[in-house]
N, C-alpha and C positions, 0 to 999 in steps of 0.2 A: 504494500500500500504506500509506502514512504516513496517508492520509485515512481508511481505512478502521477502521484503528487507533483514531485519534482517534473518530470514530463510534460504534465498539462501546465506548471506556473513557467516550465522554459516555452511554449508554443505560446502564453499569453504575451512573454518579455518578446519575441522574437516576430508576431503578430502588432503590437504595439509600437515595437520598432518600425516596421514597416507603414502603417498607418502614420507616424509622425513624419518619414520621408518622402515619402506621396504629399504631406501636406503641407511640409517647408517646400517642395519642390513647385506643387502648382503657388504656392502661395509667393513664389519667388517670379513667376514665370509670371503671374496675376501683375505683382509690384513691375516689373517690364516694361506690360504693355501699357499700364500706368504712366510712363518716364516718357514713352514714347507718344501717348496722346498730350500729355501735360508740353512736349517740345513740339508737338503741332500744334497746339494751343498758343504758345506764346510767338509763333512764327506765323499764325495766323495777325495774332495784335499786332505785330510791330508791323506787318505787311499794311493792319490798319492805319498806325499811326504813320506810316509814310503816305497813303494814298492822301488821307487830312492835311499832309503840311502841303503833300501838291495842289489839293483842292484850294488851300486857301492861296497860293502862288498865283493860282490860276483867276480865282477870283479877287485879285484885288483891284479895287475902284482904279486905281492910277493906271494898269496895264488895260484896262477893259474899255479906259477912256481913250487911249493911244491907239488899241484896233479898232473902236469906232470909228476914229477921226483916221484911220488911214484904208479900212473899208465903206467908206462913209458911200462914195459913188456908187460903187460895188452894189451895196445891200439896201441901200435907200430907207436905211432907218430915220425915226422920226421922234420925238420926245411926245409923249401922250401928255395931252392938254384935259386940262378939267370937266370942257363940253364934250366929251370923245365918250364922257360916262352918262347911264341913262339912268333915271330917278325911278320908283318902283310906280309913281303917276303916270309916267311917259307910257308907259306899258298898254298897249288896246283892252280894254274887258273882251273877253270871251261871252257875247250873249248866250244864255242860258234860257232853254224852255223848260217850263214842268213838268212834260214827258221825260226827260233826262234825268232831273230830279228825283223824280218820283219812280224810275225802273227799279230792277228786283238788282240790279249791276251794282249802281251808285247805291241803295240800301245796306247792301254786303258791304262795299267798300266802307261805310261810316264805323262797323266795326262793333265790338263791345269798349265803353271807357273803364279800363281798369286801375285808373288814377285812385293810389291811396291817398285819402286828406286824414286829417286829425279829428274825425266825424265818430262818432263810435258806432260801428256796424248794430242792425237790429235782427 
């Protein structure tokens, strides 16, 4: 019985071993692809923060005003004027009959109001 003993607690030690190097192993392999997404990660930002500082190169008022004035004939831009915009009066009404109104269409469309107020429901 004493040998038998010894047998099964040497296949636990040797079992256990095995399960903890399966699991430093993937857990090594796990940390990896970790390092490797985390340095795509950061090569992805700094590929951002470059594209920003060009953005803002690109748009700065003083260069933009230089290819204006040297595409100017080119593109025939124009500076928009204050009457160039239209007031929500200027706008035609759409007449409206009570047949339109009153269809099963425009009813659907008004919908249920599911507005909560501070009303106490009854």
């Amino acid at each position: 019985m004493f040998r038998t003993i010894d047998i099964i607690m040497l296949a636990v030690i040797v079992a256990s071993a095995a399960f903890t190097y399966k699991t430093k192993h993937e857990t090594e392999s796990r940390l990896s692809e970790i390092r490797k997404i985390e340095a795509q990660i950061k090569y992805e930002e700094d590929t951002l923060d470059v594209l920003k500082a060009d953005w803002s190169l690109l748009t700065q008022p003083v260069r933009l005003e230089r290819l204006v004035k040297l595409y100017d004939a080119d593109l025939g831009l124009k500076t928009v004027e204050v009457t160039q915009y239209a007031r929500l009066t200027d706008i035609p009404k759409r007449p409206l009959s009570i047949e339109e109104l009153t269809s099963d269409a425009a009813i659907a469309d008004l919908g249920t109001d599911d507005l909560t107020t501070g009303a106490v429901a009854q």
